[in-house]
C-alpha positions as CSV (number, residue, x, y, z in Angstrom):
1,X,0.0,0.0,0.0
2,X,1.3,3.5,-0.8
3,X,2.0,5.8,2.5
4,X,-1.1,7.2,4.6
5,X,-0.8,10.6,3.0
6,X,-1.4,9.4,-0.7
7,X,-4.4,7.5,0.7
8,X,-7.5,9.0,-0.1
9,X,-9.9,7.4,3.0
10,X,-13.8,7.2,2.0
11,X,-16.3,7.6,4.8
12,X,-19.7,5.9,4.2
13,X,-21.7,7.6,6.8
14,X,-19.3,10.6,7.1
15,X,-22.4,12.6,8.0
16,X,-22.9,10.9,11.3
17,X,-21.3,11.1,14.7
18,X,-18.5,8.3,13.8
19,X,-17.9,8.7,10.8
20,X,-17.4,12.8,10.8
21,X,-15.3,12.5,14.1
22,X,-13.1,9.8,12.2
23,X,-13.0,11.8,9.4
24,X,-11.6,15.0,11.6
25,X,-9.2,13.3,13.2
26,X,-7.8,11.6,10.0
27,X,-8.5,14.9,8.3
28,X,-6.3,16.8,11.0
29,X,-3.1,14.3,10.3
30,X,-2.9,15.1,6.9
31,X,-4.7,12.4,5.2
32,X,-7.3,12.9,2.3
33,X,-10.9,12.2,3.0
34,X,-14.0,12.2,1.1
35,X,-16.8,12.2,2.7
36,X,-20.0,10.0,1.4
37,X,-23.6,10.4,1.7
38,X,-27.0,9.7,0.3
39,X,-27.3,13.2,-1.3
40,X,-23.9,14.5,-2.5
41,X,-25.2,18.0,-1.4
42,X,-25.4,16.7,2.1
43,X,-21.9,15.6,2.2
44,X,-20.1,18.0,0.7
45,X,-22.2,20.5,3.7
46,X,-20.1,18.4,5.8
47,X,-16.9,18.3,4.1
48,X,-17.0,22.0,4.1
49,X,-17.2,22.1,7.9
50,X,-14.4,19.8,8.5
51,X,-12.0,21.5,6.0
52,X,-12.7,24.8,8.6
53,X,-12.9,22.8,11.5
54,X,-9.1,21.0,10.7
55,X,-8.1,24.3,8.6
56,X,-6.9,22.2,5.5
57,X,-8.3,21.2,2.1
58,X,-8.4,17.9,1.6
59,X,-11.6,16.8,2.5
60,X,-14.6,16.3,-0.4
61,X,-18.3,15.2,-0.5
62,X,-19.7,13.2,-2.6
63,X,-22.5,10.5,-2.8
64,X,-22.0,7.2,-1.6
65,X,-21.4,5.7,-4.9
66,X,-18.7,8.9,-5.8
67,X,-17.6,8.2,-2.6
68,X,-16.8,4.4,-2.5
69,X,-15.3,5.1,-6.1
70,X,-12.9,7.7,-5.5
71,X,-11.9,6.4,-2.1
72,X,-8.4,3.8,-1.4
73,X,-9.6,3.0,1.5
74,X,-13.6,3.0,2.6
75,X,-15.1,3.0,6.3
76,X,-18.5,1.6,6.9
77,X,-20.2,4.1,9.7
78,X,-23.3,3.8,8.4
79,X,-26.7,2.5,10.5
80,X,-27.2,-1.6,11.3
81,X,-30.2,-1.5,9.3
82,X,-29.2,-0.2,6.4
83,X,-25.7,-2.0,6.1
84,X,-26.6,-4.7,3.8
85,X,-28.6,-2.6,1.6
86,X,-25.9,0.3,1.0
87,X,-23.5,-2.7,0.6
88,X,-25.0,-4.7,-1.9
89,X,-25.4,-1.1,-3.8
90,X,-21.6,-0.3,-3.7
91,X,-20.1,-4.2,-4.4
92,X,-18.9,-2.9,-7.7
93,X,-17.4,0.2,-6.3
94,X,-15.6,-1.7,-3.4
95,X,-13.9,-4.5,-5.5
96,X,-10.6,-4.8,-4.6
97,X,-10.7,-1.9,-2.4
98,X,-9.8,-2.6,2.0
99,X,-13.2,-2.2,3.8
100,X,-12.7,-1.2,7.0
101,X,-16.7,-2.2,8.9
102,X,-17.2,-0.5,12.4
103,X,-20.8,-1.1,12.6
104,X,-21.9,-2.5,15.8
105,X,-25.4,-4.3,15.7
106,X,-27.8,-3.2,18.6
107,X,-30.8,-2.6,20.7
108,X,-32.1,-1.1,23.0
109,X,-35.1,-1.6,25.6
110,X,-35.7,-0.3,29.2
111,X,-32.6,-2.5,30.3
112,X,-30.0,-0.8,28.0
113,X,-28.1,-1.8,24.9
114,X,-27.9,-5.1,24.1
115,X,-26.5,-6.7,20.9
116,X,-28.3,-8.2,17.6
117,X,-28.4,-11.5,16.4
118,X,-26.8,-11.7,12.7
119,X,-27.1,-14.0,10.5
120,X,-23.8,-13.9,9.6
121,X,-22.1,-14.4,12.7
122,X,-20.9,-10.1,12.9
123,X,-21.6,-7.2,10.4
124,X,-18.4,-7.4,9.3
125,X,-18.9,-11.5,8.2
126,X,-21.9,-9.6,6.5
127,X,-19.8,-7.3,5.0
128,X,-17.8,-10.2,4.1
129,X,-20.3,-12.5,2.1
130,X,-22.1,-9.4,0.3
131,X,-18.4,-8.0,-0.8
132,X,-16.5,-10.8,-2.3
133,X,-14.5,-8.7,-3.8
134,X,-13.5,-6.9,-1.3
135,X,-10.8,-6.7,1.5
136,X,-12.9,-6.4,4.7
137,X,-11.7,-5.5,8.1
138,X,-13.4,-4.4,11.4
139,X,-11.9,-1.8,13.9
140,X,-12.8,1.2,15.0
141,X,-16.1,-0.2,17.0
142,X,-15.1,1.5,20.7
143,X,-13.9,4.8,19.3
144,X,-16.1,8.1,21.4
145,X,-17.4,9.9,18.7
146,X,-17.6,12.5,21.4
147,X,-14.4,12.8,21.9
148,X,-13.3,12.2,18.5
149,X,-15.2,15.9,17.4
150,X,-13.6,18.1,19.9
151,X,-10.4,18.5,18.8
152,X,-9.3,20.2,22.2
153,X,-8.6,17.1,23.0
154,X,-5.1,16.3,22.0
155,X,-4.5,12.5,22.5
156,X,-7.9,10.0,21.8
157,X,-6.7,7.4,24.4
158,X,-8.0,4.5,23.1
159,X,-6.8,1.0,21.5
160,X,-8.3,-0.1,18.3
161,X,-9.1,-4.0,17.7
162,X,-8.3,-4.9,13.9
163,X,-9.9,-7.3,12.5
164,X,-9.5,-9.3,9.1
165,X,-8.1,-12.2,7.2
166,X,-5.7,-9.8,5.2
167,X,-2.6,-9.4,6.7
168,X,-1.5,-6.1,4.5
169,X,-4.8,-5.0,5.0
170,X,-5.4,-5.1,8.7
171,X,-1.6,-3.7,8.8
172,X,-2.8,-0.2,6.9
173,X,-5.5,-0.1,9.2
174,X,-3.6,-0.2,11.9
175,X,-1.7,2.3,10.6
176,X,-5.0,4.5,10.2
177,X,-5.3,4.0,13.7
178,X,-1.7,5.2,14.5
179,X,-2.3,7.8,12.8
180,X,-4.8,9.6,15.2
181,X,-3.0,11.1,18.3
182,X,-3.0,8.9,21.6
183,X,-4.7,5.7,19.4
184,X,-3.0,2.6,18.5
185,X,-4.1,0.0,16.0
186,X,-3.7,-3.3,17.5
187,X,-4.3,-6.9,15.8
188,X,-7.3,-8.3,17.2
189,X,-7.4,-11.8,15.0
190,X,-9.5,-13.2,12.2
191,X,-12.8,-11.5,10.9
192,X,-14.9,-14.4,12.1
193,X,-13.6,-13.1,15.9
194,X,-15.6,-9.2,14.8
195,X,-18.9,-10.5,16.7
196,X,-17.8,-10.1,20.3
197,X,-16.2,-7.1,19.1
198,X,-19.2,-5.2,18.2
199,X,-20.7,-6.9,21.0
200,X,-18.7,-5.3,23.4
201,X,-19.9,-1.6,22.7
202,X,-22.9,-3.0,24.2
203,X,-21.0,-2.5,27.2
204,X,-18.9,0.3,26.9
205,X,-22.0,2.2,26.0
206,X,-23.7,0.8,29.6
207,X,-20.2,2.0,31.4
208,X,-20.9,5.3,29.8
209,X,-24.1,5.4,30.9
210,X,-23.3,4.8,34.6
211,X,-20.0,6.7,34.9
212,X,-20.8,9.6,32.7
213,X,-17.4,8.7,31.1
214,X,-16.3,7.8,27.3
215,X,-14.9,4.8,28.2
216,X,-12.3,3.0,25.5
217,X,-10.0,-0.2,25.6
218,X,-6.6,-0.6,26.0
219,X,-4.6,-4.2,25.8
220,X,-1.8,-4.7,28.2
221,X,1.3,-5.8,27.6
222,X,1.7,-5.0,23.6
């Protein structure tokens, strides 16, 4: 893969809490983003705040198809129940691009958030199936997107599980992850591990709750 700054990421979902804050931060370190959206208006509205918000220029909007197109590198940040559906839309667009998944699959009742059944096994092994094409990876699941939009905060301190059967792959995401002040990319195993993954921001979102924090992960001893 070429270096992180001749990279141009794509954000599916770039509109939405995740994906924008991702998109900042990446933004921020000097790599090219282009932000996707159902209505191209709609994400280049967005683009043009984070270009002011990060003060640079390389951030775009386009629709999701432009998006997934012009893109190296595409995040999925998009809602549970829409995933397979933009998916399936994009296969041709993704071929033989890295997909990098972060959707978690959830509820929620009167006792919390709880996580989804999928057919699959994760929504990244749905990712998988509907992108053969493709070289899917999961991370970024436990990232605040709280924290990740308020760039007075210097250092995101926060370890993100990779995911995938790709070695290069999961290696530049890692690096993506690196790449974000106070975050580190770290191996997390094969995609068929993602479901306890996206699981576990069942969790993290129930710590929030009760401790009014942003709670992350970090692994010891790596």
């Amino acid at each position: 893969m070429a270096q992180l700054g001749q990279l141009k990421v794509g954000v599916l979902g770039g509109t939405g809490p995740q994906g924008r804050g991702l998109a900042l931060r990446w933004a921020k370190a000097g790599i090219p983003v282009v932000i996707g959206s159902r209505a191209a208006d709609r994400a280049e509205a967005a683009a043009a705040e984070l270009r002011e918000l990060a003060g640079v220029e390389h951030v775009t909007g386009l629709d999701n198809a432009g998006c997934a197109a012009d893109a190296d590198v595409v995040l999925v940040a998009v809602p549970w129940d829409g995933h397979r559906d933009l998916l399936e839309s994009l296969r041709d667009q993704l071929a033989g691009k890295i997909v990098i998944d972060c959707v978690n699959p959830l509820g929620f009742d009167k006792q919390g958030p709880f996580a989804l059944p999928v057919e699959e096994g994760s929504a990244a092994q749905q990712a998988e199936q509907v992108l053969p094409e493709s070289r899917v990876t999961a991370a970024f699941h436990h990232v605040s997107a709280v924290l990740l939009a308020d760039l007075s905060v210097a250092e995101v301190d926060i370890d993100v599980l990779v995911l995938g059967d790709d070695r290069e792959a999961t290696d530049t995401v890692r690096e993506l992850a690196d790449a974000i002040p106070g975050m580190r990319g770290v191996y997390g195993g094969r995609l068929r591990n993602a479901h306890q993954v996206e699981a576990l921001t069942a969790n993290l979102i129930a710590i929030n709750r009760r401790y009014k924090s942003h709670a992350g992960l970090r692994i010891t001893d790596v």
